[in-house]
N, C-alpha and C positions, 0 to 999 in steps of 0.2 A: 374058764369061760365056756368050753365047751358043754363039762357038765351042766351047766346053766341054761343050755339049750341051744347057743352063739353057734355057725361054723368059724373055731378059731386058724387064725392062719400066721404066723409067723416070717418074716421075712431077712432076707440074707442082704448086705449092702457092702457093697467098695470100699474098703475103709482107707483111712491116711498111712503112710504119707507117702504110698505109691498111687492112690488115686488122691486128689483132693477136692477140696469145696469145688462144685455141689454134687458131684458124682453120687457120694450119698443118699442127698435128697431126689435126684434124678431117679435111681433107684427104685428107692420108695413109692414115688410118683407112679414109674414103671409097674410096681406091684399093683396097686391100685386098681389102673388101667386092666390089668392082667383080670385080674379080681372080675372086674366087669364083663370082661369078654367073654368070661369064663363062669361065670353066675349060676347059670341053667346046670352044669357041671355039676358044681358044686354047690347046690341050692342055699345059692346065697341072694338075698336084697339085693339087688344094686343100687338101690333107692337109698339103704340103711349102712353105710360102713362107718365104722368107728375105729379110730384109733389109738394106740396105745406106748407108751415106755417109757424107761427109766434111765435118769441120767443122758447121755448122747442119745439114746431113744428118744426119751420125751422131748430133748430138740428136735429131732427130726416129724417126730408127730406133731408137735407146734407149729412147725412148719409148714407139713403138709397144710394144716389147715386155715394158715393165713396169706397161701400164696396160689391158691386155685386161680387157671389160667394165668398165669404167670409163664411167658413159651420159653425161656431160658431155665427155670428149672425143670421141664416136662421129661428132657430124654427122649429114649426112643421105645418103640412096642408098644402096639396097641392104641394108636394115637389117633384112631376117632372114636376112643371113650375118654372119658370124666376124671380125671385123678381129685372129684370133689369128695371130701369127705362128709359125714355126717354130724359127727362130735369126735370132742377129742381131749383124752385124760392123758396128762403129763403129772410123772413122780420124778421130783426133784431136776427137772430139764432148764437147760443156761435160758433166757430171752433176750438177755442184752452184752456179746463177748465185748463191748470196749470197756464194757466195768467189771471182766471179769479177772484182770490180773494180782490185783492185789486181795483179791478174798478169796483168793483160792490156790489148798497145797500145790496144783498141777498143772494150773493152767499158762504157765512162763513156760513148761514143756511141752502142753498136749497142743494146745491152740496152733501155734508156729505150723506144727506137721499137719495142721485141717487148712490152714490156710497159705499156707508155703512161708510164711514171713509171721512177724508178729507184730504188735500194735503198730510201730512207728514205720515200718515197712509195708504193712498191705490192713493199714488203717479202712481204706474204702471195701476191702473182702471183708472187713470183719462188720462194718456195719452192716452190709448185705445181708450176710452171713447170721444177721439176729432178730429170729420173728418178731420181736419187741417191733423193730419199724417198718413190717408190711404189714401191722393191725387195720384193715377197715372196716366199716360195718360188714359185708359179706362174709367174714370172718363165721365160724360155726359155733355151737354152744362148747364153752372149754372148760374143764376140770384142772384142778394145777394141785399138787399134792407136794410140799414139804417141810424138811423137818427144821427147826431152828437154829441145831446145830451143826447143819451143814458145813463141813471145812473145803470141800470140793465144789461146791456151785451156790451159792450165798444163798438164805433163806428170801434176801429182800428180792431177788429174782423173780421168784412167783410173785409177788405182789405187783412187781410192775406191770407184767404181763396181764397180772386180771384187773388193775387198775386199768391200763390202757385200752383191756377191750371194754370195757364196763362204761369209760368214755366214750368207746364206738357204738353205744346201744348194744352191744353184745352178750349174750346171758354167760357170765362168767362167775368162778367161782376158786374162791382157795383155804383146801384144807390146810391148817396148821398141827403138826404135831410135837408140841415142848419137846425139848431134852434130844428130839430124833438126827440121827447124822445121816449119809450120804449111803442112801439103800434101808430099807425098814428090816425091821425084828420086831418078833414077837408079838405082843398089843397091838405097836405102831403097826406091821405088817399088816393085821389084822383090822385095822380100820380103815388104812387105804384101801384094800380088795373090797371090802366091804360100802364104802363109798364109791369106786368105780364101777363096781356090781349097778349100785344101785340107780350113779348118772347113765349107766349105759340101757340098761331095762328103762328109764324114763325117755331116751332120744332113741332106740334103738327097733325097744320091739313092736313089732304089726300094728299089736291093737292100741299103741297111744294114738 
C-alpha cells in the first residue's frame, strides 16, 4: 500500500487469553485515534483512513467500522479524536461468532480464550463480540473478501455481513473466490490486493 502512495501503518493489539474481548478492539480504536493526533506528522488524511485484515484482523477492522462512537469499545489515548474510519476491506474476517462453532476447525478452541467462556457460558460476549449486530446505516463503505473453502471462518460469513449492510443502505460488497481457503495464494492472492487496491483508491484518495 505504501508503494501505491498510502501512508501505511500497521498496528500491534492485546491479544487473548491474557487480555480478552474488547481489549483488542479497544486497541485498534486507540490507533486510530493516535493516527489522528498525529496526522500532520505523518501526512496522513484524517479525513481518509481505511482499514484493513485478515482473518482476526478483518474482525477487528469490521469492527472498527460498525461501531464508531460506541464509548465501551473506545479505550483510552487520544480521546478527543474520531476512531471513525473511512472504509473498510475484510479478508476472510468471522461477523457472526454464535454460528461460528460448528464451521470451523478452531473455533471450540480459539473463541473460549477471546471471550473467557464459550457459547453456553458467555453467549451475550459473543453476540457483542460480532459486528454482524452493530450494522447501522452510519456503518462505512465495506469490502468483504472470501474464499469458499474456508474451514476456519465459513465462506457464508461475508455474505451475512454484506447482506446486512446492503439492508442498511450501506455500499457493501463480497468478493468470492472458488476453491480459496483460509488466507489467499497465488491468483487468489492476487486478486484480493488487487480488489483492495482498487476499493481503497475509490473511497480513499484526495481527488475522488
Amino acid at each position: 500500500m505504501a508503494q501505491r502512495g498510502y501512508v501505511a501503518i500497521t498496528v500491534t493489539y492485546r491479544l487473548s487469553p491474557k487480555y480478552q474481548f474488547p481489549a483488542a478492539v479497544q486497541d485498534c480504536k486507540a490507533a486510530v485515534r493516535w493516527l489522528r493526533a498525529n496526522a500532520a506528522k505523518y501526512h496522513v488524511n484524517p479525513k481518509r483512513i481505511g482499514v484493513t485484515g485478515g482473518s482476526a484482523g478483518g474482525h477487528l477492522a469490521l469492527f472498527l467500522g460498525v461501531t464508531n462512537g460506541v464509548k465501551q469499545f473506545e479505550g483510552e489515548g487520544n480521546l478527543d479524536q474520531s476512531s471513525d474510519v473511512t472504509c473498510v476491506v475484510s479478508e476472510y474476517g468471522p461477523s457472526d461468532f454464535t454460528k461460528s462453532y460448528d464451521k470451523s476447525v478452531d473455533a471450540a478452541e480459539v473463541l473460549p480464550l477471546f471471550f473467557g467462556g464459550n457459547l453456553q457460558t458467555k453467549w451475550k460476549e459473543h453476540i457483542i463480540g460480532s459486528p454482524l449486530y452493530w450494522v447501522t446505516p452510519a456503518a462505512p463503505p465495506t469490502l468483504c473478501i472470501h474464499g469458499t473453502e474456508d474451514k476456519y471462518v465459513a465462506y457464508e460469513q461475508a455474505g451475512w455481513m454484506v447482506d446486512k449492510l446492503k439492508a442498511a443502505m450501506v455500499e457493501a460488497e463480497l468478493l468470492t473466490l472458488p476453491g480459496a481457503g483460509h488466507g489467499f495464494k497465488g491468483e487468489d492472492a492476487k486478486k484480493a490486493e488487487a480488489a483492495m487496491s482498487e476499493f481503497f483508491d475509490r473511497h480513499l484518495k484526495a481527488d475522488k
